[in-house]
C-alpha positions as CSV (number, residue, x, y, z in Angstrom):
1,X,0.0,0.0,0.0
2,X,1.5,3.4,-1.0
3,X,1.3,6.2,0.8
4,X,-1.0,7.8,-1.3
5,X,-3.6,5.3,-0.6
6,X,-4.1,6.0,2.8
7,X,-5.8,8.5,5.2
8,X,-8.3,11.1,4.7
9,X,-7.1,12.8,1.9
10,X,-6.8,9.9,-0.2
11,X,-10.9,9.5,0.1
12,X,-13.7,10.7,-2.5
13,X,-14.3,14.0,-2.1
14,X,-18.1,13.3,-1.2
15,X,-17.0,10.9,1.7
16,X,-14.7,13.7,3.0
17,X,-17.7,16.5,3.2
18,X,-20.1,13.6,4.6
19,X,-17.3,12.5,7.4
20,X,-16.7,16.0,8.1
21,X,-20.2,17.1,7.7
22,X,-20.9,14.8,10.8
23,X,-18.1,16.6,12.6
24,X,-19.5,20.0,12.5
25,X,-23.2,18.5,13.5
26,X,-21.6,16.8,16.3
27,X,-19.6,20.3,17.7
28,X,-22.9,21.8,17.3
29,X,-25.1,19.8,19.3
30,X,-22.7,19.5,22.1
31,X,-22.1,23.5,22.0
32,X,-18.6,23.5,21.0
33,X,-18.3,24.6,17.8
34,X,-17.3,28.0,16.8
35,X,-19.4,30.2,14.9
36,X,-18.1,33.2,13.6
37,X,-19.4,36.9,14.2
38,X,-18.9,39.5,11.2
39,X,-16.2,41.3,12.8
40,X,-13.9,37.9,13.7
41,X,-14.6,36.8,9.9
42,X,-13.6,39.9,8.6
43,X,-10.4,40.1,11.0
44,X,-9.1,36.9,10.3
45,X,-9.6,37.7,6.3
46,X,-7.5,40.9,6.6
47,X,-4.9,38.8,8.4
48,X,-5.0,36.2,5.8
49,X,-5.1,38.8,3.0
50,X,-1.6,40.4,4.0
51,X,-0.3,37.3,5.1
52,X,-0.4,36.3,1.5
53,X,0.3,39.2,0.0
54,X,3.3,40.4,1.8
55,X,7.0,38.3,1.5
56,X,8.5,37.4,4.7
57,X,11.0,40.1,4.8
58,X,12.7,39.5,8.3
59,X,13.8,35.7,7.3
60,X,17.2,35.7,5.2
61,X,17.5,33.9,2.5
62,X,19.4,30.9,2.4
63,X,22.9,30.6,0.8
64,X,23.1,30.1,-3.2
65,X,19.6,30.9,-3.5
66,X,19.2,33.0,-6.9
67,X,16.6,35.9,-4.9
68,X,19.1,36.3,-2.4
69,X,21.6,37.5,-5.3
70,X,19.3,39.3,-6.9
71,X,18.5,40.8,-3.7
72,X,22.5,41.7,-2.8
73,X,22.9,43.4,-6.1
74,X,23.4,47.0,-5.8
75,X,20.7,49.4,-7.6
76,X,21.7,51.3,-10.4
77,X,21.8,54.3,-8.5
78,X,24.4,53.3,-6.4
79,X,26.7,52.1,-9.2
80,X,26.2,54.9,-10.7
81,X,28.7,57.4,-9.8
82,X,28.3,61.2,-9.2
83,X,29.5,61.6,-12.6
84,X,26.9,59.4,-14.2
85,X,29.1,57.1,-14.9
86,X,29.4,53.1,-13.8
């Protein structure tokens, strides 16, 4: 058996949403589950939203990676010298 062939992911999509579907019922009834006002919805999407949208700046980049070159290159401005010339 391969590795692929096991565990929930592996499963039909419609097995997945009933399994889970039973989950959330269950949360419910007992009073656990989480339901979501406006404001926490629209929070956790501006989170997500720069999360995504912004690199991770403070992290260096690992040796011999090609960004991390690109990214000690000097602008043109600074090889460019007072004269306007490189």
């Amino acid at each position: 058996m391969a590795i692929e062939d096991r565990g929930f992911a592996s499963m039909e999509r419609s097995k997945q949403r009933h399994i889970a579907s039973k989950g959330g019922k269950a949360a419910h009834q007992k009073g656990t589950a989480h339901e979501w006002t406006s404001e926490e919805a629209r929070a956790a999407g501006r989170k997500g939203g720069l999360a995504s949208h912004h690199p991770k700046s403070e992290e260096p980049a690992p040796p011999g990676d090609p960004e991390s070159a690109v990214a000690s290159t000097p602008d043109l401005e600074q090889m460019i010298g007072p004269n306007g010339v490189i």
